[in-house]
N, C-alpha and C positions, 0 to 999 in steps of 0.2 A: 478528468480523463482526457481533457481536450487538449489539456498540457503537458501530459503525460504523452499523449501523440507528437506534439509538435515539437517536443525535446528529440524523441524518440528517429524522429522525420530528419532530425539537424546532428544524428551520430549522437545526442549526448543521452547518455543511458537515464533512464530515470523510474519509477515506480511509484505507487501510492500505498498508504498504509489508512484503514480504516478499521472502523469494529467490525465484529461479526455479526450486525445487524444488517450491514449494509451489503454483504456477498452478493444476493438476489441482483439490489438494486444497479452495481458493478457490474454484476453480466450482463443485465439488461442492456445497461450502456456502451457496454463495448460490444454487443449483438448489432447494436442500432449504427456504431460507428465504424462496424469492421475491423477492431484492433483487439486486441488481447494484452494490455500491459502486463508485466509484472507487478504483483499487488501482497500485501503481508497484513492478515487480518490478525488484532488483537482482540481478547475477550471483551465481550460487549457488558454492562456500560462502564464508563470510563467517567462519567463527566460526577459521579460522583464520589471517585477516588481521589486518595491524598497525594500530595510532591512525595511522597515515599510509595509510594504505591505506584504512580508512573511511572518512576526514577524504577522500579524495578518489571515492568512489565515492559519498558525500553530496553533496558537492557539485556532483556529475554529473547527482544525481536532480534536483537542490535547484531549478531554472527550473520544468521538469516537474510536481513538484509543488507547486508553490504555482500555476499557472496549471491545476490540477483541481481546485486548494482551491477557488480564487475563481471557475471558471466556473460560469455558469446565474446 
């Protein structure tokens, strides 16, 4: 999130992508830091899916995020 600000701070647009595990823990943080990134949560868990399985739940975020990249 800290880089997400500081990209953010410098005009260059940027975002974070996590599970939905981590929603809670993201607001918390950006509560604490006073910012609100743009963020695109994918189904939680992930770390025991296959390259075919990422490869398609990427490309599921993949419109979504690029149209929070380049809004504003």
């Amino acid at each position: 999130m800290h880089d997400i600000s500081d990209l953010e701070s410098r005009g260059v647009p940027g975002m974070f992508i996590a599970s939905s595990e981590f929603i809670e823990a993201a607001e918390a943080q950006g509560t604490a830091l006073g910012f609100a990134p743009a963020a695109h949560f994918v189904p939680h868990p992930i770390q025991d899916r296959n390259d075919n399985e990422i490869r398609l739940l990427a490309d599921s975020a993949y419109e979504e995020i690029l149209a929070r990249i380049v809004a504003d």
